[in-house]
N, C-alpha and C positions, 0 to 999 in steps of 0.2 A: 696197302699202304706200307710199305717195305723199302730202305734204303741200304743201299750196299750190303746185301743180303742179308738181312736180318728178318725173323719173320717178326707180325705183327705185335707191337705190343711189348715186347723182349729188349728193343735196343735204344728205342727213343721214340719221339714222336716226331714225325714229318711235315710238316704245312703245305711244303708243296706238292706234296701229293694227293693232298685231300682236294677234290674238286669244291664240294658244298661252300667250304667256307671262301670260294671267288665266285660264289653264284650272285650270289644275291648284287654285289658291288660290279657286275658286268650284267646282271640283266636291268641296274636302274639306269645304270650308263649308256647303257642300249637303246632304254625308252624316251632318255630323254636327250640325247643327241640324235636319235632318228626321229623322233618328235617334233623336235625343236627343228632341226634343219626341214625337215618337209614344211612345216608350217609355214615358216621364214621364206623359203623356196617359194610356195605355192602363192604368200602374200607379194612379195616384192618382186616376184619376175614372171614373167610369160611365155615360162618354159615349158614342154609338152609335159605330162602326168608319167610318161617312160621316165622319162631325162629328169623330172624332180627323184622319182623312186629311185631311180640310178646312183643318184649323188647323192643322196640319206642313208641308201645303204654300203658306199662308199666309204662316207664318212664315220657311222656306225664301225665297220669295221675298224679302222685307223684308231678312232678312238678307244674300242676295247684294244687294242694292242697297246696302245699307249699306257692303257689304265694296267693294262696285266705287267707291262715292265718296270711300274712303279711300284706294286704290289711285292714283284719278285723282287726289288730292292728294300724296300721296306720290313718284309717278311721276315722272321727268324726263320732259318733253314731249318735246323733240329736242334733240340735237345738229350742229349745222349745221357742217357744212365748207363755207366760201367756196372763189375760185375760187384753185389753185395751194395750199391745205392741207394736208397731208397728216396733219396729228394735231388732233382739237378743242382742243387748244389753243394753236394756230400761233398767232400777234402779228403784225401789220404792223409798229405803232409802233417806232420805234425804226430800221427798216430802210433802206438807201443807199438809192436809186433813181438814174436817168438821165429827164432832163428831156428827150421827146420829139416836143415842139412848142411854138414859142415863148408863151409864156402870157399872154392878152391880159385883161385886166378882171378879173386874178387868177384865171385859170380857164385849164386845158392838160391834156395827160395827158403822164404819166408811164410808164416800165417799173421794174416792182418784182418782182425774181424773175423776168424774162424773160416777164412778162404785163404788158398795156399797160390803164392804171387811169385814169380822169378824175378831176383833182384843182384843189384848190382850194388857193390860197397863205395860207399860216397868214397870219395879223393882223400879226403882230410880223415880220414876215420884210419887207426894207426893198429888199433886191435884186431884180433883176429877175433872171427866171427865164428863160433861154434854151435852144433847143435844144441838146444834150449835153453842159447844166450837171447839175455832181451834186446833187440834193437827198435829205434825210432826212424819211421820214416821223414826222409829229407825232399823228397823229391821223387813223381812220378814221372816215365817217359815213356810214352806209350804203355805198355803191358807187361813195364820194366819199372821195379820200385828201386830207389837209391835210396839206400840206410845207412844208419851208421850206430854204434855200439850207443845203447841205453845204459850209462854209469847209474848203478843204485835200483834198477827197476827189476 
């Protein structure tokens, strides 16, 4: 159960790869539209016992495809925990940091929660950013934190 190489358990969870949880909603689907149509079949026409089985499991199929494109849409794809989250919906923004190398061309990293982040000095930020000045995170971009000088912290 591994998305965009992550190994298990590490980077999120997946839905859609887990089979189990479209078992159950594709084999009720199963039974009772190839059920349901042989029955129907078998009462209202006089068609050979081939030709009913034919078209039950014709329509069985269509139907679970049906039902798995509604699932795939329905479905949350994943939930990603970055590095240092402990809940899907941990925030950076907002958070202290310590400024862990002096920032040259507006670019350094930082530690944020005792994990050390490359980061990018926000626009508006007019200080210079030195090592174990405090800054507060503004903004995450990808794997890339935008800071800017914490006055007073």
């Amino acid at each position: 159960m591994s998305y965009d190489g992550c190994e298990p358990g590490k980077c999120g969870f997946v839905m859609r790869g887990d089979w189990r949880l479209w078992l159950a909603p594709l084999l009720l689907s199963s039974v009772v539209t190839g059920g349901g149509s042989f029955v129907l079949l078998t009462l209202l026409t006089d068609l050979p016992l081939t030709v009913i089985i034919a078209v039950s499991v014709v329509l069985v199929l269509a139907g679970d495809i049906a039902l798995a494109f509604v699932m795939q849409a329905i479905s949350p794809t994943r939930v990603t925990l970055g590095p240092g989250d402990r809940r899907h919906n941990a925030e950076i923004p907002g958070e202290l940091g310590l400024v862990e190398t002096n920032f040259r061309n507006r670019h350094g990293r930082v530690s944020i929660r005792g994990e050390t982040w490359q980061a990018r000095q926000a626009l508006g930020c007019r200080v210079r950013l030195k090592a174990g000045g405090a800054v507060r995170v503004v903004e995450r971009d990808g794997l890339t934190l935008i800071v800017s000088h914490a006055p007073g912290e």
